[in-house]
Every structure is written in C-alpha cells, then in structure tokens.
C-alpha positions in Angstrom: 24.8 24.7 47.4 25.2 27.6 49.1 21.9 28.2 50.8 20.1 25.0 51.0 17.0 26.3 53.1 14.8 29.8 53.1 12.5 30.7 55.4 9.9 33.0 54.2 11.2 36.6 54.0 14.4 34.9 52.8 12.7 33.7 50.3 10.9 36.7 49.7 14.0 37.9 49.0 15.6 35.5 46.9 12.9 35.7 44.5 12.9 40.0 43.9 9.0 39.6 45.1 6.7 40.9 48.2 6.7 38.8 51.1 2.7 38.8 50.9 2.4 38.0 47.9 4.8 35.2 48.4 2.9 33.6 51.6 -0.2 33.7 49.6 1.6 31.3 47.1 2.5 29.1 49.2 -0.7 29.2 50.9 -2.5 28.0 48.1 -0.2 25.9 47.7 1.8 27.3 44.3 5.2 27.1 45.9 6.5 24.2 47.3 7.6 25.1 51.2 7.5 22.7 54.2 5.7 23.6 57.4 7.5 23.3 60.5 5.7 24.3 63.4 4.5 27.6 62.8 6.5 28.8 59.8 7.4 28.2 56.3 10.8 26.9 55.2 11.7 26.3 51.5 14.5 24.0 50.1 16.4 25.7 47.6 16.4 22.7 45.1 12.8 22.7 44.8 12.6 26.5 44.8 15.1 26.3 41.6 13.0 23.3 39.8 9.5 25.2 40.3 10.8 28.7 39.0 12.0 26.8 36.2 8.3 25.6 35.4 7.0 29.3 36.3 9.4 30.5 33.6 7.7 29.4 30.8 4.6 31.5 31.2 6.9 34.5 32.3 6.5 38.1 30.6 9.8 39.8 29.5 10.1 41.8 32.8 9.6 39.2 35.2 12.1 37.4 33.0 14.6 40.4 33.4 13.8 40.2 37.5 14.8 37.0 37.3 18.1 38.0 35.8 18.5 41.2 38.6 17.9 38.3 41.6 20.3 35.9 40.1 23.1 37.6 39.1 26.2 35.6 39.8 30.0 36.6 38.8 30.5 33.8 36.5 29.1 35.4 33.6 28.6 39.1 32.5 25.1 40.7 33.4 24.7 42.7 30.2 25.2 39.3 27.9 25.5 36.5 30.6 24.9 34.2 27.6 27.2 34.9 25.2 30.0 35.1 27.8 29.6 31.3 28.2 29.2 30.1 24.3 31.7 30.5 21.7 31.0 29.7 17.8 33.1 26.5 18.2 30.2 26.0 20.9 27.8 26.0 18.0 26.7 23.1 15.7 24.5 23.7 12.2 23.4 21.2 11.6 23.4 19.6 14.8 23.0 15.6 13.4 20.4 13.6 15.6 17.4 11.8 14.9 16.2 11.1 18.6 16.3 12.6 22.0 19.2 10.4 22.7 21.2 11.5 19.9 20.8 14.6 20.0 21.9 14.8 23.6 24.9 13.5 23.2 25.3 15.4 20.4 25.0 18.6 22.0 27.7 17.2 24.7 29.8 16.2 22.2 30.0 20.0 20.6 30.3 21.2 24.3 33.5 19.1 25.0 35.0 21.4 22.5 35.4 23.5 25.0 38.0 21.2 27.0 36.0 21.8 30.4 34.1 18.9 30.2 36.1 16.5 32.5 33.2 13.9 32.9 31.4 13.7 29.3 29.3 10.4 30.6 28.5 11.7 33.9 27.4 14.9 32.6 25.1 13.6 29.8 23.2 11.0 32.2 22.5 14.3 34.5 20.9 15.7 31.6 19.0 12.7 30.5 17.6 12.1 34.3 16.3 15.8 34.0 14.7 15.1 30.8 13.1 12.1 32.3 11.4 13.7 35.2 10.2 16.5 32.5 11.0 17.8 29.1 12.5 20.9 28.6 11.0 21.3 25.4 8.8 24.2 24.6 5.8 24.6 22.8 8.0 26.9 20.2 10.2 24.0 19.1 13.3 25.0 21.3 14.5 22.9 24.1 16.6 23.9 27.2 18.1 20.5 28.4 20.5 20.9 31.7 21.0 18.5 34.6 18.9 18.8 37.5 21.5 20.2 39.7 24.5 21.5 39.5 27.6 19.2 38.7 30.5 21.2 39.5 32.8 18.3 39.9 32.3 17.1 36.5 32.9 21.2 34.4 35.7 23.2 34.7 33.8 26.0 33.5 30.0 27.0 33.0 29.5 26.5 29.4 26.4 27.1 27.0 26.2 24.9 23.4 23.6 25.3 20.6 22.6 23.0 18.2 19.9 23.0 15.0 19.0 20.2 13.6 17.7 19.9 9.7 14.5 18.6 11.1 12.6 18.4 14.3 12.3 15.4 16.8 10.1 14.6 19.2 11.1 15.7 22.2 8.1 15.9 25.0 6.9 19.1 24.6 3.4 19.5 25.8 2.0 20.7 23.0 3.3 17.7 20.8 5.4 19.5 18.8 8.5 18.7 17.2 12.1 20.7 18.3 14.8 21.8 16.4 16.8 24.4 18.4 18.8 22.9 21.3 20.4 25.0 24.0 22.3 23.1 26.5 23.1 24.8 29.6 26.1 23.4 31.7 26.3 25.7 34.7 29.1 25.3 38.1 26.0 26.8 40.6 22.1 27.5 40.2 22.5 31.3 40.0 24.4 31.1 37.0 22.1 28.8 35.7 18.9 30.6 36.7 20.3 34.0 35.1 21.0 32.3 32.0 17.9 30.0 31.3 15.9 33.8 31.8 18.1 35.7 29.6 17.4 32.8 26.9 13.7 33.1 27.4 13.8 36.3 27.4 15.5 36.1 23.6 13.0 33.9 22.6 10.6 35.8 22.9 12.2 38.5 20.4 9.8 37.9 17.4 13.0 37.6 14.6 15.4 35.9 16.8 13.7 32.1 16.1 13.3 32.7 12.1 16.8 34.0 12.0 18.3 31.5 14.0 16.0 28.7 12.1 17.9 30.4 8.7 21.2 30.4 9.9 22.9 28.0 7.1 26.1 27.2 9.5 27.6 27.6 12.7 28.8 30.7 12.3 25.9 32.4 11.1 23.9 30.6 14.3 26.3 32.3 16.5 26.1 35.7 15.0 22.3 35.6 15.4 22.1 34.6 19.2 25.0 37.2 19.9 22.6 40.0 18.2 19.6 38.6 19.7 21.4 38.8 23.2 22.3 42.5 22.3 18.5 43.2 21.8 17.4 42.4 25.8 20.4 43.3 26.9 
C-alpha cells in the first residue's frame, strides 16, 4: 500500500474534508486514529474499512467526493465502473442458493475475464471479509470484495454482477434477503474506494434497482448498469 500511515492534516486531506472537522471525529472517537504522544496518526487499512461503513449512510454528493478523492488511473473517472465490467462479466440468473454459492459463483463469472490467476485465493479473501461483516445492504444488493487488496492474485481490477432468481440470506442488518451481487476485484484501495461510491451512488437512482431486478438476461443486466452509470456520471 502506498501510504500506510496519515497524520492528521494528511488525513484531512485524503478524505476531501476540513481538518476541524476531522479532529473532532476522531475526538469523539468516530474515526479510528492512534495517539502517539501528542498527535494523531491513522493507518490507512482502518481508514479504508471505516469509510466503507460510513458509506452506507452517505448522500449522493459526499458519495461523488468520495469519487473526486479517490480517483486512481486504473479506471475512467466519468464511468470508473463500466470500464472494469464487461457483459461476459455479467450473470442472469446468477445460480446460488447460499452465501457460499453464490460467492463462488460470482468468482466463477469473473474468471471469465482470464485475470484471475488465483481463483481460490481470491474467493477465501472475499469470504474472510464477509465474515468480519456483511456487505449486504438493507436494499437487497450486496458489495462482497476482499478486505485488502490482492494484487498478486488479479491481473487486472475487474467488476462482475450477478442476479439471482431469488434472494438469500446474506447478513444484512435489516434481515433482508439479496439478490443483486456486485463483486469488486480491485489491484489498490483507490480504485476500489472510487468504485464501491460510484455504485452507491447508482443505487440510489430510484429506476436503476427495478430495472436491473427486470433485466431477463445478461445482456439486458449490463445495458441497465451501463445507463445507470451514465445517469451519475
């Protein structure tokens, strides 16, 4: 990782937000930082996991900062995720009956792409992730992605989508079931960062879910998140 450690106006800086504001944060303890001696320094791991969570809750233009502080060159700003999935990257129905099965499902599809060097290392970096906390969402769509970033096991940062005919439990809070799977395989944390926001940020498009949810094959799945992508872009 390029930047293991912030201090705070690094930090500050990182993030796209006022250095105040951000020392009150961590004052109250709302950002993890460690204390040494007099100031505040951050590990960049634990910045990454805890913007995830803050994510969620995240309005449209704090998503979008999120995108402007991320940016990395491995994908295209204006449609950063449509620049990492193809339709071959696409599965409709995605087949899978439990959390397991689906996962390796969705790795499965992913390997189409022929970047995939390390299919079994990759999928038990997404399972750990999902163990420590689901990336399910309340809205029946789930975001599963290793904790970190494997570079050593992807030739390329690759997104795949998956919809299955009916929902599964898969942990999110609210007890609902999921249906719509994106899995995000990215080479760094910015690329991965910029991408899980601009998805959020589609999400939150009031048609993109029904149409995607309608979409009777792959290709028609595809089409829909490439026009949804247009739409925030």
């Amino acid at each position: 990782m390029a930047h293991e450690w912030y201090k705070l106006d690094e930090l500050a800086q990182h993030l796209g937000r006022d250095r105040r504001e951000i020392e009150r944060l961590v004052n109250r303890g709302r950002i993890p930082g460690h204390k040494r001696g007099s100031e505040w320094q951050f590990h960049s791991a634990e910045i990454s996991q805890w913007l995830e969570q803050e994510m969620r809750d995240f309005s449209d233009s704090q998503l979008a900062n999120v995108e402007r502080t991320q940016q990395s060159s491995e994908v295209s700003a204006e449609v950063p995720v449509s620049s990492l999935l193809k339709e071959e990257y696409c599965q409709v129905p995605l087949e899978g009956r439990t959390k397991r099965s689906v996962l390796e499902g969705l790795v499965e599809v992913a390997g189409r792409s022929w970047q995939i060097w390390e299919p079994a290392t990759v999928l038990k970096a997404v399972q750990e992730r999902e163990k420590m906390m689901s990336t399910a969402l309340d809205c029946g769509v789930a975001f599963p992605h290793p904790r970190l970033p494997i570079p050593d096991s992807l030739g390329q940062s690759i997104v795949a989508f998956g919809h299955t005919s009916s929902g599964i439990p898969f942990g999110a809070s609210n007890g609902s079931m999921a249906d719509c799977f994106f899995l995000i395989l990215c080479r760094d944390t910015k690329t991965h960062l910029q991408v899980l926001a601009r998805l959020s940020r589609m999400i939150q498009l009031p048609d993109f879910l029904p149409n995607l949810r309608a979409a009777e094959d792959s290709t028609a799945a595809y089409e829909a998140i490439l026009t949804a992508e247009q739409q925030v872009s």
